[in-house]
Legacy VTK file of the C-alpha trace (Angstrom):
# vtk DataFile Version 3.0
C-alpha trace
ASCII
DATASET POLYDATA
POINTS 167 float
-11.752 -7.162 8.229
-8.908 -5.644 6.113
-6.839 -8.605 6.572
-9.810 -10.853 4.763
-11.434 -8.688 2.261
-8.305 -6.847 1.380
-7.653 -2.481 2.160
-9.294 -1.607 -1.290
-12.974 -3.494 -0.738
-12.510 -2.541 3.146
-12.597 1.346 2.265
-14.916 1.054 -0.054
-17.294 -0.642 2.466
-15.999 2.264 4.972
-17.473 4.711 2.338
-20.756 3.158 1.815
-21.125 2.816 5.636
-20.278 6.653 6.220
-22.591 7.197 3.356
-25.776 5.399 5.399
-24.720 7.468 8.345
-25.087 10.633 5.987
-28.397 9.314 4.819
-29.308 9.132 8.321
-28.227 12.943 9.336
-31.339 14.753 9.045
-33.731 12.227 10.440
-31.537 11.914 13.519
-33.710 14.231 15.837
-34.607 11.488 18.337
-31.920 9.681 20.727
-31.866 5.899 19.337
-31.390 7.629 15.574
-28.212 9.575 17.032
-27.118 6.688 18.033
-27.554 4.320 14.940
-26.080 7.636 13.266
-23.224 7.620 15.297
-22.603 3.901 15.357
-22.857 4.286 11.336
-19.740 7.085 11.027
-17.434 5.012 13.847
-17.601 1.923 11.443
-17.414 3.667 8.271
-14.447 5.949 9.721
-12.685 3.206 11.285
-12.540 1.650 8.121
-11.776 4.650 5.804
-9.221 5.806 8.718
-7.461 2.586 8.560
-7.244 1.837 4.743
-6.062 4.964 3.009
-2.815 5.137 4.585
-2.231 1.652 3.742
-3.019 2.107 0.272
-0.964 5.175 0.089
1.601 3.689 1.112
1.545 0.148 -0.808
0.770 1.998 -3.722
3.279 4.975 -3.507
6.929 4.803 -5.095
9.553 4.051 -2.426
11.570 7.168 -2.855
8.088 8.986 -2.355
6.286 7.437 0.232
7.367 9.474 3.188
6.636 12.452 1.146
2.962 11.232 0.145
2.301 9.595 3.719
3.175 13.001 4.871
0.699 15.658 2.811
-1.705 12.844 3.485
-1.467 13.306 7.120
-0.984 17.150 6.692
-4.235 17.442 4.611
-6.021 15.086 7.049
-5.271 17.531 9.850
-5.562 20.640 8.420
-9.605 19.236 7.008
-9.843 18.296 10.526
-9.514 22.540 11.509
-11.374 23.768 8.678
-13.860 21.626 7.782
-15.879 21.788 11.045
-15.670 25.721 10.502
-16.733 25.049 7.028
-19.482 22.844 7.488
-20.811 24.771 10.337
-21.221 28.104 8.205
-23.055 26.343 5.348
-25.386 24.699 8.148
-26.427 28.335 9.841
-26.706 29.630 6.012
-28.765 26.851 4.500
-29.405 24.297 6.697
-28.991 20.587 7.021
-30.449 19.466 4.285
-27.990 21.248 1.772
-25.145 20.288 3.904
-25.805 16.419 3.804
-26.044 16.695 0.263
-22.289 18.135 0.001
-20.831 16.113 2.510
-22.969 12.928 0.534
-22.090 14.057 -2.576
-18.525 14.381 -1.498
-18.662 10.724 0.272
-20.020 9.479 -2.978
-17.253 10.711 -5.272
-14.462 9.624 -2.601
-16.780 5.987 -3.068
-16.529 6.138 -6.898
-12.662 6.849 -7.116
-12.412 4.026 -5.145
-14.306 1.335 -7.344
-12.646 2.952 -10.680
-9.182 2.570 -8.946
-10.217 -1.247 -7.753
-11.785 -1.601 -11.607
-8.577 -0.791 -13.043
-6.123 -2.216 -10.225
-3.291 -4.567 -11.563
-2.843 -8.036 -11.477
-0.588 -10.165 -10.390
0.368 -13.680 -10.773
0.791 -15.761 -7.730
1.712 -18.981 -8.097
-0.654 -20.545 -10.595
-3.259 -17.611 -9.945
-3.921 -14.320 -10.398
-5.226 -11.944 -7.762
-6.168 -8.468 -8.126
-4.958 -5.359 -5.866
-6.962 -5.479 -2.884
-8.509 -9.016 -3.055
-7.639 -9.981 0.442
-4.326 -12.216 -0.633
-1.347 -10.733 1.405
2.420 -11.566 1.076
3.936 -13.952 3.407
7.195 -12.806 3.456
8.849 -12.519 7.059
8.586 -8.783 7.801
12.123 -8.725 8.852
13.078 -9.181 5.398
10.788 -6.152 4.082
12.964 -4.017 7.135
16.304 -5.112 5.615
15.513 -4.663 2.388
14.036 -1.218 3.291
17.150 -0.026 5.340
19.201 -1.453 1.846
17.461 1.015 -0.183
17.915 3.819 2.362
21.346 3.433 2.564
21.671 3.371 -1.357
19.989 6.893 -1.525
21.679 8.568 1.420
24.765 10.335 0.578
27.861 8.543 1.783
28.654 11.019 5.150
24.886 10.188 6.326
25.147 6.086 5.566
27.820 5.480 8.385
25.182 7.303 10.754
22.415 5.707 9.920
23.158 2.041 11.201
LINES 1 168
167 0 1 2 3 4 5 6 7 8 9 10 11 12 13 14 15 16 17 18 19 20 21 22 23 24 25 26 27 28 29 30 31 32 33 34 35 36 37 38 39 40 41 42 43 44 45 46 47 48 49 50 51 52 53 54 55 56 57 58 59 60 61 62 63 64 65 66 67 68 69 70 71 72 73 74 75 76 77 78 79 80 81 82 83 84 85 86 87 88 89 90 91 92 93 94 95 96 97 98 99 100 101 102 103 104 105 106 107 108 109 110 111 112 113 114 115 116 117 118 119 120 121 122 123 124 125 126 127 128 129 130 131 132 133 134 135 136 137 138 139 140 141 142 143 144 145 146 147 148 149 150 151 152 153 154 155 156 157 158 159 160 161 162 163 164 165 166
């Protein structure tokens, strides 16, 4: 899916997914809606899961990425510890109702940074037409190529005692 509609449109249909399984939460008392609710947050996290990395990384400087990939992963796992703690507190204390409306609210904003960052996305010119970030249209450069120039760069920035080690 990412590979037609491009990693920008296919998180933001992740989000809106998730955001249906939300809906869904606190009418899910009977097997079949657990299910559908279920079924909802696997697509919509498949999608979310599979895009923001990718956009991290496409979009982050190449001196940086590592670093950004990295907190990215760090604040994924450390939400993944404290957020069911979290979320589990604010249930016994108010109840499900209140906490679908965080975690919606939450989903929504995540939703809206997303179509303000594909609203303002640059363009490009390819060829004799211009795309926008995210449309679907991919480079067709051999990856090898991205790998050499890649290890280029590396070299470049390592100091000269490292270099030698590194091929």
């Amino acid at each position: 899916m990412t590979d037609a509609l491009g990693d920008r449109v296919s998180s933001n249909i992740g989000f809106v997914v998730l955001l249906i399984g939300f809906a869904i939460v606190p009418f899910a008392h009977t097997l079949p809606l657990a299910v559908v609710m279920v079924a909802f947050f696997s697509l919509g996290l498949s999608l979310v899961n599979a895009t923001i990395p990718a956009l991290l990384s496409a979009n982050a400087p190449d001196n940086m990425r590592g670093t950004i990939l990295g907190a990215a992963s760090s604040l994924e796992s450390v939400s993944g510890v404290f957020m069911p703690v979290l979320t589990t507190y604010v249930l016994q204390v108010s109840g499900v109702a209140p906490t679908v409306a965080i975690t919606f609210g939450l989903t929504t904003a995540a939703l809206i940074m997303g179509l303000a960052a594909m609203r303002h996305a640059p363009v490009a010119a390819v060829g004799d037409r211009e795309i926008s970030a995210g449309s679907g249209v991919h480079d067709t450069q051999p990856k090898i190529c991205c790998a050499v120039k890649s290890t280029a760069s590396t070299m470049r920035t390592m100091p000269a005692s490292r270099s030698a080690t590194a091929l």
